[in-house]
C-alpha positions in Angstrom: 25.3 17.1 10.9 22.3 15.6 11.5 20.4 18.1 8.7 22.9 16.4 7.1 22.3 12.9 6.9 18.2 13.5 6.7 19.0 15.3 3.3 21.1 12.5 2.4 18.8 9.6 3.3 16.1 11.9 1.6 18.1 12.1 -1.6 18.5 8.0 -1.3 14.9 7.4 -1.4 14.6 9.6 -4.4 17.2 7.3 -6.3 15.3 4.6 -5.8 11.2 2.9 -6.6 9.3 3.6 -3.6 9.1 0.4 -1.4 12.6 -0.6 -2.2 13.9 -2.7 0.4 16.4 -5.6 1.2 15.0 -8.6 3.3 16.1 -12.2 4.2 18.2 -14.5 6.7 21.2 -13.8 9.0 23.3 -16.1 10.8 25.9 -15.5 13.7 27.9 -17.1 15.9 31.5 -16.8 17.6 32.3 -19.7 14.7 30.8 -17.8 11.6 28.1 -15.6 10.0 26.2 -15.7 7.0 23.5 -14.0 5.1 21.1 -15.1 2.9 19.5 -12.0 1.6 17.6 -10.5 -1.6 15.8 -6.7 -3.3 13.8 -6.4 -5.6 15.8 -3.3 -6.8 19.1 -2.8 -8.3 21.3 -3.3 -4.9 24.1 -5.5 -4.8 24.4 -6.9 -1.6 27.7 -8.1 -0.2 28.6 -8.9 3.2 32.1 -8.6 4.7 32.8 -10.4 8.5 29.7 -8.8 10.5 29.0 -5.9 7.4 26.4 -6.1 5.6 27.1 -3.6 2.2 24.4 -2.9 -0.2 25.4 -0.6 -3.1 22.9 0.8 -5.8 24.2 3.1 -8.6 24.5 6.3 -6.2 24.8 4.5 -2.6 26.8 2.4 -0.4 24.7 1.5 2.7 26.6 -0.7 5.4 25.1 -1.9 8.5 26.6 -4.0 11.2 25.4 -7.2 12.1 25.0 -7.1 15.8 26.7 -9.7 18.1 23.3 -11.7 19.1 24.2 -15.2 18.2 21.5 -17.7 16.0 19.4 -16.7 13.2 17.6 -13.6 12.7 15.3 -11.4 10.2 17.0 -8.9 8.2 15.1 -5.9 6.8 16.2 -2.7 5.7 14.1 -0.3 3.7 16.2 1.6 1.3 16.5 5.4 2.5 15.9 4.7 6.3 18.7 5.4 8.6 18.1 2.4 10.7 18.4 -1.3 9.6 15.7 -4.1 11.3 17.2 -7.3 13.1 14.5 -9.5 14.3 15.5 -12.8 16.5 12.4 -14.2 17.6 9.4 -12.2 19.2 11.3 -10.6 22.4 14.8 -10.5 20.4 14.9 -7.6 17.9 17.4 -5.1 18.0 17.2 -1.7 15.5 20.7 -0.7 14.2 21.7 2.2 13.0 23.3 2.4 9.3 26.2 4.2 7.6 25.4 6.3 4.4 28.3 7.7 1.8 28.3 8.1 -2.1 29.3 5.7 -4.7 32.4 6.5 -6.5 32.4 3.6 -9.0 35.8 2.3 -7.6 
């Protein structure tokens, strides 16, 4: 499994210019959650409740926003298995991402 997903994640990166990443602003609390957040590269980025989906030709990425409340830093380097939430210098949290093909539906 995991053999797996590091040939997966490998095969990402390939698809994409080296460097690609998404960055930008995310908001949560019990009331509501936004996002605020940009590439340079051809992801469309969408976020659904607390899911933050980013979907290239080849890839769906999504990554769950974790529950800390207020704003935070959002950065994700394309082909990395984990995505980067930082809050403030001793709030970060590293979350892990979910990988799959895009079918075009």
């Amino acid at each position: 499994m995991l053999e797996s997903l590091l040939l997966t994640l490998s095969l990402m990166s390939a698809s994409m210019p080296e460097g690609c990443a998404v960055t930008g602003t995310v908001f949560h609390s019990t009331e509501q959650t936004f996002a605020l957040l940009h590439s340079d590269c051809l992801i469309e980025i969408q976020r659904d409740d607390r899911w933050i989906i980013m979907t290239s030709p080849q890839w769906v990425v999504a990554v769950e926003i974790p529950p800390m409340p207020g704003k935070c830093q959002f950065t994700y380097a394309w082909g990395s298995p984990w995505a980067l939430f930082e809050g403030g210098p001793t709030t970060s949290e590293w979350v892990p991402v979910a990988v799959g093909h895009h079918t075009g539906l």
